[in-house]
N, C-alpha and C positions, 0 to 999 in steps of 0.2 A: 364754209365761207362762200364757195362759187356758188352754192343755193339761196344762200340769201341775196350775194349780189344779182342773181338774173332771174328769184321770184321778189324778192319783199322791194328792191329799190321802185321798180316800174308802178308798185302798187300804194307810195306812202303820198301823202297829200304834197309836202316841198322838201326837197332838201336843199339844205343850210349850208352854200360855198364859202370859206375863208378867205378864195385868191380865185383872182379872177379866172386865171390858169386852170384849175382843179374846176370851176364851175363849165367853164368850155370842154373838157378833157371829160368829165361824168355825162354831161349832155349827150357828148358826140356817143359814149359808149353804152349809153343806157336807154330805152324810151322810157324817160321818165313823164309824167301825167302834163306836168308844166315844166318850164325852167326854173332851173336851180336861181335859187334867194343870192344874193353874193352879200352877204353878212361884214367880211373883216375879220379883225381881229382886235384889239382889245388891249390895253396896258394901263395898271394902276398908276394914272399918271401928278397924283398928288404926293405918294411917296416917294416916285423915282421923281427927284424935280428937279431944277437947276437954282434951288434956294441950299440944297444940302452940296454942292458940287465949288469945287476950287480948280485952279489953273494946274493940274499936276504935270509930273515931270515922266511919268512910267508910259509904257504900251500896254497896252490892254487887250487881253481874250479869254473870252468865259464858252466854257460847253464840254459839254462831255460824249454828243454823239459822232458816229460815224460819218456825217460827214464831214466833219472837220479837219479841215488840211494843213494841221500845223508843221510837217514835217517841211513846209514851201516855208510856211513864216517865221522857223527857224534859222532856213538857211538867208532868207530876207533880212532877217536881223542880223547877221555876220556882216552887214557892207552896213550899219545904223549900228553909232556910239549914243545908246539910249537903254537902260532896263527896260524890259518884255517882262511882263506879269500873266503867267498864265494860269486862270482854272478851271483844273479839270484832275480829274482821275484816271489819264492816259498817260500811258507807259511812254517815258519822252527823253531823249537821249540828255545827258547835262550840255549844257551851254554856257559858254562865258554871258555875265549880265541877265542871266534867265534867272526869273524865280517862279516854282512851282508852288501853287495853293490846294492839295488835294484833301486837303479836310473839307467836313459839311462845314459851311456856313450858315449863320442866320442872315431873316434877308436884311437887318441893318449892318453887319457885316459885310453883305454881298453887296451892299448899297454904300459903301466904304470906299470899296473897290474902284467902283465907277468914278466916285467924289476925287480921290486923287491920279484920275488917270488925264494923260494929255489926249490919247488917243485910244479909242478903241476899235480895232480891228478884225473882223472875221471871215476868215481863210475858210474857202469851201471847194470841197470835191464837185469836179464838174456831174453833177444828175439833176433830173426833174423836179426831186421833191428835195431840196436844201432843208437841213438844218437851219441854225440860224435865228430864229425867229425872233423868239424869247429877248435873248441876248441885244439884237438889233434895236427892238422897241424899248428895252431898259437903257439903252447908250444914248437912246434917240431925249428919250423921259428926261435924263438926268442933262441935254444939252450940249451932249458929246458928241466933238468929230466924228464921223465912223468911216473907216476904207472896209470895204467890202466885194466878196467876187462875185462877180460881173456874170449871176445866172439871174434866166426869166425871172424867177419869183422873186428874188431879189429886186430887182429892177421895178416890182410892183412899189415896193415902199422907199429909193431912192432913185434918185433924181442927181447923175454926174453932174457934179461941180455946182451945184445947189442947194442940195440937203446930205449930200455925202459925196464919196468917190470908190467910184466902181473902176476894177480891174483886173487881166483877163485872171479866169480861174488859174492853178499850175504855174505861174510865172513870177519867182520869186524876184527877180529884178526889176520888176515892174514895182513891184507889191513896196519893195525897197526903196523904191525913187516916191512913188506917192508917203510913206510913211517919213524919210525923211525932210521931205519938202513942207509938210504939213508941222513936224516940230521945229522947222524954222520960219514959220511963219505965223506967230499968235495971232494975227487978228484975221487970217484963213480960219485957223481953226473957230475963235469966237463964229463967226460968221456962219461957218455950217453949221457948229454947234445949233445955233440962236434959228436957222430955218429948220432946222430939223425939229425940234423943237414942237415950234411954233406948225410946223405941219402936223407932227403927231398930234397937236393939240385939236388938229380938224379933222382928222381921218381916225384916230385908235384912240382918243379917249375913253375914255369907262362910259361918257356922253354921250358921246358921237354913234359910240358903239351899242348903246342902248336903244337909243333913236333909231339906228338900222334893224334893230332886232325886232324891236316895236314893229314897225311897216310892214318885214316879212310874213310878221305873225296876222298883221291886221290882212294884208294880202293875201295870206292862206285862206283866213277864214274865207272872204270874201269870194276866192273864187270855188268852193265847196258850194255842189248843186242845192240846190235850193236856199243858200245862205241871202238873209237879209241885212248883211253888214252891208 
């Protein structure tokens, strides 16, 4: 691994950053030929839509990786009279008003999930590289509120009190106060729903995200010695 990162990176014509974060973070660490592409990221935003989506009444959290920090939004959910819907295939202590979905789902299933939830929510260990992602841009697709913790990467795709609400990572009373503030306020929630939305529609489309891929790639060529793009 350490041989490929300190012979083959310095020698590939671009590489292709996700987040802003990670395109600054390889540069600083690598001479790489040129600057990294900052690409994005991408979500099928025809199926996750907010044509399949209702007012629901549940909390919501989808994921399965490590960093997810549900043992905060558990105890979050002890001070909120609301069902917590979580899935995932982590081992999670019972809860009053908890339900766990650890079966596979299909993705109209998983696209079920989203449609009756009020909120979705995702709890993240403070590090660098967040989980997350997936889940974020499917909450975002479908027109859903999202509360989210409050790391850099995070922050690339929301925007406090605009297209979502960030807060701090670890801090279950916080988490508690934004989640029940948000199911007492419908037309909060419509509201972030509808820019979040409407932002992913600009930035992580399938569109959006083809069009930047496009450039990187016409940009590679172009700067390759002797190219007459």
């Amino acid at each position: 691994r350490q041989m490929t990162l300190d012979f083959v990176l310095p020698r590939i014509d671009a590489l292709l950053a996700p987040t802003s974060r990670q395109k600054t973070s390889t540069e600083q660490r690598f001479a790489l030929r040129r600057p990294a592409e900052l690409i994005g990221y991408a979500i099928d935003d025809d199926f996750y839509h907010p044509d399949f989506a209702r007012d629901g009444a549940y909390v919501l959290s989808v994921g399965e990786d490590a960093s997810r920090d549900y043992p905060t939004l558990l105890a979050a959910m002890r001070e909120v009279p609301a069902e917590l819907v979580l899935k995932t295939r982590q081992q999670l202590p019972a809860a009053p008003r908890l339900r766990l979905v650890a079966q596979r789902l299909s993705f109209l299933e998983l696209r079920a999930l989203y449609a009756d939830a009020a909120i979705v929510v995702i709890p993240l260990t403070a590090c660098d590289h967040p989980g997350g992602i997936t889940a974020l841009f499917e909450a975002m697709a479908m027109g859903k509120p999202v509360i989210a913790s409050d790391l850099p990467m995070i922050g690339e795709f929301i925007t406090h009190g605009e297209t979502g609400l960030l807060v701090p990572p670890g801090d279950p009373v916080a988490l508690a106060a934004a989640i029940a503030g948000l199911l007492a306020r419908p037309e909060e929630r419509a509201r972030l729903g509808a820019n979040a939305r409407r932002h992913l529609e600009a930035r992580m489309s399938m569109a959006a995200f083809a069009d930047r891929f496009a450039a990187a790639i016409r940009a590679t060529l172009a700067a390759r010695p002797g190219s007459t793009a």
